[in-house]
PAVO-682235 format. One record per residue (C-alpha): x, y, z; residue in one letter. Coordinates in steps of 0.001 Angstrom, whole numbers, padded with zeros to 6 digits, always signed. Example, Ala and Ser with C-alpha at 12.3 -4.5 7.8 and 13.67 -1.06 7.14 Angstrom:
BEGIN
+012300-004500+007800A +013670-001060+007140S 
//
This chain:
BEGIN
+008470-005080-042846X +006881-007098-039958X +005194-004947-036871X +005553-007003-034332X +003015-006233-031124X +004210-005629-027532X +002018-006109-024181X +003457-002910-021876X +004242-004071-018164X +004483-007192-016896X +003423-007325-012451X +005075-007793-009822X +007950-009778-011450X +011028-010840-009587X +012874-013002-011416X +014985-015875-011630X +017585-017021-014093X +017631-021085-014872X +020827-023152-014485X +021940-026375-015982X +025237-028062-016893X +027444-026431-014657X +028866-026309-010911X +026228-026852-008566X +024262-023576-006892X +022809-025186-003628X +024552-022473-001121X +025057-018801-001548X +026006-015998+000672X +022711-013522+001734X +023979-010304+001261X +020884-007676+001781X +017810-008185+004253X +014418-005498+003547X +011735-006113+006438X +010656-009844+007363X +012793-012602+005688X +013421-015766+007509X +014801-019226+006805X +013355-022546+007797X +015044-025740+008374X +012701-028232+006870X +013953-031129+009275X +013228-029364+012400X +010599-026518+011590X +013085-024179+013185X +012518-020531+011668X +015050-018207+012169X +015785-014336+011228X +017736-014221+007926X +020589-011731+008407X +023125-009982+005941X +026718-012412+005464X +024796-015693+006074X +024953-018640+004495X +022011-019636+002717X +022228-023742+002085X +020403-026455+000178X +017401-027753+001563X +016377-025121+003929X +013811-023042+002782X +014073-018957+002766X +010493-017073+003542X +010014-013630+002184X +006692-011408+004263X +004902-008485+002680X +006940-005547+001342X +010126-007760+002083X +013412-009195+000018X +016694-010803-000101X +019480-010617-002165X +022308-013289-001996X +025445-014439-004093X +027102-017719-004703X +030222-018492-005384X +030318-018424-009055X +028817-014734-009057X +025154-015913-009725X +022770-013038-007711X +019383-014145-006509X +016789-011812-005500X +014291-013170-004068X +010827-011318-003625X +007990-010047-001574X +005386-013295+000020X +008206-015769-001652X +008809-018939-000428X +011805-020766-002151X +014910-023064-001831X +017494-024985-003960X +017579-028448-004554X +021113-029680-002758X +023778-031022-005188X +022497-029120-008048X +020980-026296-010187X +017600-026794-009279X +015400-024428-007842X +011716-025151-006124X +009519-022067-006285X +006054-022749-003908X +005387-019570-004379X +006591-015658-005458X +008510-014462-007371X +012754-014587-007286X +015370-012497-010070X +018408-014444-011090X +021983-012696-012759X +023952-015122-013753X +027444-014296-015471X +027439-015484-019226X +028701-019416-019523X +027691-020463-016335X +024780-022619-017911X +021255-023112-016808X +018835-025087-014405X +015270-026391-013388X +012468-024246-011817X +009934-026388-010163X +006672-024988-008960X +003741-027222-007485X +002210-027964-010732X +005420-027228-013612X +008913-027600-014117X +011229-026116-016982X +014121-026181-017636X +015895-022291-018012X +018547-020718-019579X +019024-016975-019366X +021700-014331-018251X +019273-012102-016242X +016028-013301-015660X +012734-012844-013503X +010245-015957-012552X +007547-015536-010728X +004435-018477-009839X +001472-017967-011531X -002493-019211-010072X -003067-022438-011647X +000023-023455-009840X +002849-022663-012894X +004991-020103-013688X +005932-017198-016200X +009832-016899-016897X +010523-012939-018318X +014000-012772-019831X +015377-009171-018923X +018694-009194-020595X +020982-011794-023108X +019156-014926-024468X +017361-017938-022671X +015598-020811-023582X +012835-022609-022181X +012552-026783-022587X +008859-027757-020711X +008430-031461-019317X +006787-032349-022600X +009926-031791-024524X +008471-028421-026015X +011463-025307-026528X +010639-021824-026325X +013825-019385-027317X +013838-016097-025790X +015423-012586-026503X +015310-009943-023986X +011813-008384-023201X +010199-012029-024236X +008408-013822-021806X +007167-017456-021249X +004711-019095-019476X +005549-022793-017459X +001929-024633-017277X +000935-027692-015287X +001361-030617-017109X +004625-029711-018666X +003127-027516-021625X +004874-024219-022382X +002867-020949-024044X +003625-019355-026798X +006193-016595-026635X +005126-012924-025803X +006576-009499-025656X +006662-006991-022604X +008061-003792-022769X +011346-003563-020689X +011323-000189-019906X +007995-000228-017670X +008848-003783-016527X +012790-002679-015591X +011153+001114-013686X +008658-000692-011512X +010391-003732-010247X +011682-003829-006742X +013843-006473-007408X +015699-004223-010096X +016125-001307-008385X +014890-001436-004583X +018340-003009-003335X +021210-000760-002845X +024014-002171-005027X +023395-002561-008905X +022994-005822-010791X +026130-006530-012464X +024084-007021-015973X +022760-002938-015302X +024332-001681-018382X +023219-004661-020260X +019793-004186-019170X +020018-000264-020242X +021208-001213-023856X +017848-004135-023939X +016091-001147-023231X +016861+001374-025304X +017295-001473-028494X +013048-002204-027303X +012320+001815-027516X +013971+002236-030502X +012329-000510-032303X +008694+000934-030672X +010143+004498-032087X +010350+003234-034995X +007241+001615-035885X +008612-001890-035972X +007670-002834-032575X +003408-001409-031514X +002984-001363-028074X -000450-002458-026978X -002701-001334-023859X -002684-005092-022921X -000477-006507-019411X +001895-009349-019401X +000997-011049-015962X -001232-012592-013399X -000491-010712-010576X +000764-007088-010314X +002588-005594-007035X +005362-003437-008565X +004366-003047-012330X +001176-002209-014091X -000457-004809-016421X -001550-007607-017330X -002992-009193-020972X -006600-009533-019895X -007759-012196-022453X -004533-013889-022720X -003526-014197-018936X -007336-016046-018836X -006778-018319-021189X -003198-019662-020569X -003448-020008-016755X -006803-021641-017231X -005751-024186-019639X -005138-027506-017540X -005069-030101-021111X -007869-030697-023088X -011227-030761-022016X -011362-027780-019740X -014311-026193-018822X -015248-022920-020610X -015131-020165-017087X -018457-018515-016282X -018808-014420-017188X -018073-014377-013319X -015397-016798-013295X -013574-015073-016007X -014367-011421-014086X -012269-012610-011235X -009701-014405-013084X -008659-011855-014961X -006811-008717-015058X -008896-005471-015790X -007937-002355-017879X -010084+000506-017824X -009540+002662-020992X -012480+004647-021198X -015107+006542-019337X -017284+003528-019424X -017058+000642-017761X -017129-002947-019111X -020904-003931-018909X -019270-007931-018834X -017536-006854-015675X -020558-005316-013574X -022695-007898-012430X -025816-006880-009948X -029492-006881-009431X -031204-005826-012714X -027946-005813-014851X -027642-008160-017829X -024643-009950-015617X -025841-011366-012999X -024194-013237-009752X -025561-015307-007011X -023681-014337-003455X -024412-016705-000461X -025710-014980+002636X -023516-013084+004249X -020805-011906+001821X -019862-009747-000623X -021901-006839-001409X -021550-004688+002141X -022216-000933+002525X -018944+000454+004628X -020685+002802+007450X -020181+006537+007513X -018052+008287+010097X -019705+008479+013577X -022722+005930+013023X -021441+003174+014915X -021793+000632+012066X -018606-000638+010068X -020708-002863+007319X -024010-003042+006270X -025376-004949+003491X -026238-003597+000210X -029536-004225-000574X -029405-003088-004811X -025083-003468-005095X -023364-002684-008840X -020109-004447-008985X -017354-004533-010873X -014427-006946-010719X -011633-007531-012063X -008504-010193-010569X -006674-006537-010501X -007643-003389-012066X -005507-000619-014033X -007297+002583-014328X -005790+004179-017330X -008660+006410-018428X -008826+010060-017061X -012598+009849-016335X -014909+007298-015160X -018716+007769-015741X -021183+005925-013472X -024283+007667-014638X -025598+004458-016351X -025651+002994-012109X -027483+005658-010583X -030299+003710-009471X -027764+001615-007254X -027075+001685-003676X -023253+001499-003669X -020639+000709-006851X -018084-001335-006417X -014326-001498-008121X -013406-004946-006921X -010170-006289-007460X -008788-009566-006291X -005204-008732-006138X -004562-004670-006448X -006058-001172-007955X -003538+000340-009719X -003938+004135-011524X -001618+004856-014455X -002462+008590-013648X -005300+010788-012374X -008600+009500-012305X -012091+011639-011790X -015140+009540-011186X -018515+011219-012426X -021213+011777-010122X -022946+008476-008319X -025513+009175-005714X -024714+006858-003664X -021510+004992-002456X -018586+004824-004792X -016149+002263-003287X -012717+001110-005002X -011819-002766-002802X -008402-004094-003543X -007606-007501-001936X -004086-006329-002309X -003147-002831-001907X -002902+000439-004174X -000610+002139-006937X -000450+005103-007554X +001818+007529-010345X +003386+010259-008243X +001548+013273-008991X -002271+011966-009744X -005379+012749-008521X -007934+010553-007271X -011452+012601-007692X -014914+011369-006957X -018400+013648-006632X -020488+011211-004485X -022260+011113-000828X -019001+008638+000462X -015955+007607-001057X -014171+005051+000459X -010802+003358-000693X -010148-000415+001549X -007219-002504+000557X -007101-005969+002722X -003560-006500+002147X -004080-010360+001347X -006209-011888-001671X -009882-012142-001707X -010735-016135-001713X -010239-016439-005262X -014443-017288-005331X -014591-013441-004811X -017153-013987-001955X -016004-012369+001158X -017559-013372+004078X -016191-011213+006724X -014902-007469+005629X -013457-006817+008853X -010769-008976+007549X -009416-006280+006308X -007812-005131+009480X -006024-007991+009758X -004276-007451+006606X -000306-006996+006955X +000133-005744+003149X +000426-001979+003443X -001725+000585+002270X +000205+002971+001460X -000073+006289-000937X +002648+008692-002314X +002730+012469-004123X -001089+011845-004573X -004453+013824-003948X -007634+011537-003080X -010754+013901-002738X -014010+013419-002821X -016218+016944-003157X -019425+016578-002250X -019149+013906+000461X -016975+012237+002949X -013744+010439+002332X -012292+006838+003815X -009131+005663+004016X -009450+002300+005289X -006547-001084+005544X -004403-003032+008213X -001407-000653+007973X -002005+002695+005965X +001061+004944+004963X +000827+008722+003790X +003631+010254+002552X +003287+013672+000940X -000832+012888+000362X -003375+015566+000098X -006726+014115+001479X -009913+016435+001588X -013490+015861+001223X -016999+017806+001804X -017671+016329+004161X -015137+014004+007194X -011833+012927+005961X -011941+009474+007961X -008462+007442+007840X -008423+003790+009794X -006013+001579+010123X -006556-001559+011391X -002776-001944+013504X -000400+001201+012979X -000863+004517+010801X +002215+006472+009592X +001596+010236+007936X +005129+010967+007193X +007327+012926+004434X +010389+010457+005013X +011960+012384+001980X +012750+015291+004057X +014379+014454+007138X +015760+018354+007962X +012576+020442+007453X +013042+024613+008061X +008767+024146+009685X +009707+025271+012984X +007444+025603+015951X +006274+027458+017187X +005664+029991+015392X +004686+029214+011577X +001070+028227+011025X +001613+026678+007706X +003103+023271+006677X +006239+023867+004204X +005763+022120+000600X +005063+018859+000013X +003701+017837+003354X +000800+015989+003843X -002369+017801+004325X -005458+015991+005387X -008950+018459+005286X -012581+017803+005352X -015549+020234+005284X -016517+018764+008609X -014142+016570+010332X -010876+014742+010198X -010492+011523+011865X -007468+009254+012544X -007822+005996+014354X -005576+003261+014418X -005194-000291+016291X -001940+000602+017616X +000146+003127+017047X -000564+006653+015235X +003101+008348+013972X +002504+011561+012014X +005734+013917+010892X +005209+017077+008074X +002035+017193+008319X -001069+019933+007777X -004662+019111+009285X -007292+021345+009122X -011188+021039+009763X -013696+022352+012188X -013330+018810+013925X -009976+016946+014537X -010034+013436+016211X -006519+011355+016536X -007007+008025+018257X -004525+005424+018627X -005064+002001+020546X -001231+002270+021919X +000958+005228+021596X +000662+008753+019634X +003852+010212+018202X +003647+013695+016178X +006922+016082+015038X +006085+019294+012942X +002508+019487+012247X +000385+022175+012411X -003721+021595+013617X -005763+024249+012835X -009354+024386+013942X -011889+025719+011097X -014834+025703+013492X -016036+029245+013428X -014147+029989+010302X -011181+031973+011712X -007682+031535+011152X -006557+031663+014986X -002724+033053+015171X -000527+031895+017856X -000773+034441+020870X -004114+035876+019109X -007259+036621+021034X -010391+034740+019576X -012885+036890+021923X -014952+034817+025046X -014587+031244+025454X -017379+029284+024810X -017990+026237+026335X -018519+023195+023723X -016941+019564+023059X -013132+020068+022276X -012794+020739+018524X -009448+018634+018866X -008986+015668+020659X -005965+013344+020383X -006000+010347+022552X -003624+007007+023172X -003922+004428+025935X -000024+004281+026407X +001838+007898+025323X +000961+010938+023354X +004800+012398+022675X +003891+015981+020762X +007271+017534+019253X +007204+020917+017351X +003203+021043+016970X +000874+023857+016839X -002220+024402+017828X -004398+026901+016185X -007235+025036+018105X -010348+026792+020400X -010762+023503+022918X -008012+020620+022626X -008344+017939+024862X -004833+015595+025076X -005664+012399+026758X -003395+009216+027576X -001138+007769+030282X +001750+009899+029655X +001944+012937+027570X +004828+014402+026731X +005164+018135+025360X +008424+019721+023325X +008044+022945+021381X +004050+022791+021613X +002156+025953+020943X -000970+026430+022395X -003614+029280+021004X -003644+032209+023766X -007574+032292+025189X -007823+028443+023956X -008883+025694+026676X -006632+022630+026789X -007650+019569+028918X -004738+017342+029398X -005454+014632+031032X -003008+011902+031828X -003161+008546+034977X -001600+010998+037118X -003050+013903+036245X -000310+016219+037552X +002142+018381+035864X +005798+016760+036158X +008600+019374+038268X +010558+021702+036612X +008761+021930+033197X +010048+023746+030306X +013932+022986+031460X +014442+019490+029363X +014266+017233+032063X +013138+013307+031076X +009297+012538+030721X +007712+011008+033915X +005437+008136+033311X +001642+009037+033755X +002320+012415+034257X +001932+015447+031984X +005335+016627+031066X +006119+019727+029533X +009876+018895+027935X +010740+022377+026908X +009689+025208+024947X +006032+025128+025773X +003660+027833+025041X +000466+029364+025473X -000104+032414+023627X +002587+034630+024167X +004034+032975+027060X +004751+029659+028756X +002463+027102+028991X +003160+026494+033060X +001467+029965+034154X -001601+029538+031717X -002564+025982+034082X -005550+026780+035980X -005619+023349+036827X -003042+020606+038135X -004474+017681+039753X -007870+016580+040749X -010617+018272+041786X -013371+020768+040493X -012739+021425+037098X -012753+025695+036272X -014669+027228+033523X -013117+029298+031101X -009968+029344+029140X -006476+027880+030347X -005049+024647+030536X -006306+022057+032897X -004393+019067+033892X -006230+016584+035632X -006379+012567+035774X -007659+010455+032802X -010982+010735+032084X -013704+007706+030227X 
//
């Protein structure tokens, strides 16, 4: 009985499904928009905002941003989905498809024949029923067949037949691979262009039967599935056949060059299976790998929290890279590193965990770099026992040298960072979150030390999943389950570019900080302040006021807009142009500074009346202590400020 041996995954596969003798597919009808899609009329250079029941025609060109797709139909009933940073159009008069770059999924009812994919540097000719094709480095492609049968014919003549869960790769110069296996299942789960669109693929049930034929075949011994990926390039899946990827996207015809240990390093897909990591990966002073790095790039320290300096170089780096990295090991141990001043995960493309993850002990700076973003399996942990953890995705590949010359870059990413149903702690030392746009949704961050979360344009700490939460304000002091709760032995800090949106949320530390460039919005959180080490009740006394730098402090240029949040806080100070106040609690014997370009409290507070700009409004429902906010203002306006507690309202302060 032959075994026959399966790579598990694929990446961030989208496919497409070939066509060939048959009516011509050079118009279709766009039936879903996600997020930034546009179409380009290569005559003019007009772009345009692609919209749901428009007609998508031969030669203009459709555009796909990050975290974005389309899904349209022609008129024989062939579905293309077309997926994230994709840039595609069909050839007119024809069944020809040119792929610059991405990745697109083609369904195509049974009969209705094949076509040509065309990417800068291959061309094949395809014929499957549902199929996913996405571009590859060197400039080629990979064809995945996801349901029925397909066959591949390269510009050299070669054939490649394919069943369902085979996959093929297109390389320049007309050559095709051999054929490899993927496992559906995996492949199928992850893929946005399977499931994140809201009607089904006619070929579902077809897909669920390829499926279930793979797992029975794995089952039963005549099919092994390996630790090994099937891709280049992961967004939605996990991996990727480290050796094999290498070799078949470097091969260009004969007399290629043999890659450098560095070369290959970034080129290629990393798995990490156990606690140690691969010594041909790490490369640093005093290591047996070694690599030069021009002045001024890649290694960089990330500063701590409060020092004033973003990046510092590393003076005795370990790194390790990888084009993207799968952590499927439960412990990593950097003991062997010790004597180094930071160690670096460093992935071209994306950091994915396969489940949780606990990194030994390092002394000095553990960082994990994606030039991508982060995945995550719902329910891990992400544990590290080191002086500063810090987690950066760029949203957009490193230069595919792996030199980085600027890491501020990083805030101009527009990929986001975002983790789900996750813990990331670090125990011993301080925590950072750091990418362009960073989104939390039922995370639990803590460290020893400050919990420091940065985005470089808008953050968003949200539970989306629960739109109708029973956390009222005021009155409870805890977050209900599954909110996000962000702690740190010594501070939490939340600064973004732009705007700051945070819904179901829990923070707690001695220190709270929330900065955004532009506006603030917050519905249902609770801040507690773990200064002194007392859990302050609302309407509870906390003894004599004493006079020290608010222990929270939220401040926006434009609006802070506070719905249903409470305040378990000894000095808050609330500082922007306009703040507006509905169902706040305030801690009785607390001292609140709110300070807005008026600095006055709007009329009639507390009776529901519409926000005034630069003012301090209090909506309704707002409290301090036991009773309404309004009485508690020993302050409104300008003018000598009064010790003690209360609430002060007076105009923006530097």
């Amino acid at each position: 009985m032959s075994i026959r041996i399966f790579l598990i995954g694929s990446s961030a596969l989208i496919a497409a499904h070939g066509l060939s003798h048959a009516a011509n597919i050079d118009r279709a009808t766009i039936t879903e928009v996600l997020n930034s899609v546009s179409l380009i009329e290569p005559a003019t250079k007009r772009t345009n905002p692609a919209r749901a029941q428009q007609i998508f025609t031969a030669p203009n060109v459709l555009r796909t941003g990050p975290d974005s797709r389309a899904e349209m139909v022609a008129s024989d009933q062939t579905v293309t989905r077309v997926g994230q940073n994709t840039l595609f159009s069909f050839e007119p008069n024809s069944r020809e498809i040119n792929l610059q770059r991405g990745s697109i999924l083609f369904n195509s009812p049974s009969g209705n024949g094949g076509g040509t994919i065309r990417t800068p540097a291959a061309s094949a000719a395809v014929l499957g029923t549902t199929m996913i094709v996405v571009t590859t480095k060197n400039g080629g492609f990979k064809a995945l067949l996801i349901e029925g049968k397909g066959r591949m014919k390269g510009a050299d003549g070669s054939v490649r037949k394919l069943n369902a869960g085979e996959m093929v790769y297109a390389l320049p110069g007309g050559k095709l691979s051999s054929v490899f296996e993927f496992r559906l299942s995996q492949q199928v789960g992850a893929s946005n262009l399977i499931r994140g669109f809201k009607s089904k693929l006619p070929s579902a049930g077809k897909i669920a039967q390829a499926i279930n034929r793979q797992e029975r075949e794995i089952g039963s011994g005549t099919a092994t599935p390996t630790n090994l990926l099937a891709g280049a390039t992961p967004t939605s899946a996990y991996q990727v056949d480290v050796a094999r990827t290498a070799q078949i996207e470097a091969e260009d015809g004969a007399g290629a060059m043999p890659l450098t240990p560095f070369q290959t390093a970034i080129s290629t897909d990393a798995v990490v299976t156990s606690s140690t990591p691969d010594s041909l990966r790490v490369f640093g002073p005093g290591l047996p790998e070694q690599s030069e790095f021009p002045p001024g790039t890649l290694p960089f320290l990330v500063g701590t929290p409060g020092s004033g300096k973003v990046f510092a170089p590393s003076v005795n780096p370990a790194q390790f890279f990888g084009g993207t990295i799968l952590f499927a090991t439960p412990a990593v141990d950097l003991a062997n590193f010790a004597a180094h001043d930071v160690f670096q995960f460093a992935a071209i493309n994306d950091i994915l965990f396969d489940g949780t993850t606990e990194f030994g002990s390092f002394p000095g700076q553990l960082q994990l770099i994606a030039g991508g973003t982060f995945q995550t399996t719902p329910g891990s942990v992400i544990a590290a026992d080191t002086p500063q953890f810090v987690l950066l995705a760029f949203g957009s590949e490193f230069p595919r040298d792996g030199f980085l010359t600027d890491p501020k870059s990083a805030f101009d990413s527009a990929l986001p960072l975002t983790f789900s149903d996750i813990e990331i702690r670090n125990r011993e030392g301080s925590l950072q979150v750091l990418g362009g746009d960073i989104e939390l949704n039922g995370v639990r961050l803590s460290s020893g030390d400050i919990t420091h979360v940065v985005a470089g344009r808008d953050l968003k700490v949200d539970r989306a999943e629960d739109p109708v939460s029973q956390f009222t304000i005021p009155g409870d002091v805890q977050p209900p389950a599954g909110s996000n709760i962000l702690t740190g032995e010594r501070g939490v800090i939340l600064k973004a570019g732009r705007d700051i949106f945070v819904r179901e949320a829990g923070i707690a530390s001695p220190k709270i900080a929330i900065e955004g460039r532009s506006n603030i919005r917050m519905q249902r959180v609770q801040i507690t302040d773990l200064s002194d080490g007392r859990t302050l009740s609302p309407g509870g006394t906390a003894g004599p006021p004493v006079q020290v730098p608010p222990t929270t402090l939220i401040m926006a240029d434009n609006l802070v807009d506070l719905n249903r949040v409470n305040f378990s806080s000894r000095d808050v100070l609330v500082q922007s142009r306009t703040i507006a106040l509905t169902n706040v609690q305030f801690h009785g014997q607390s001292r609140v500074l709110l300070e807005s370009a008026q600095g006055r409290l709007a009329p009639q507070p507390n009776t529901g009346r519409p926000a005034i700009p630069g003012m301090v409004n209090f909506i309704s429902n707002v409290r301090y202590g036991d009773g309404g906010a309004a009485s508690a203002v020993i302050q409104n306006g300008a003018g000598t400020t009064p010790s003690g507690p209360g609430i002060v309202i007076r105009p923006r302060r530097n």
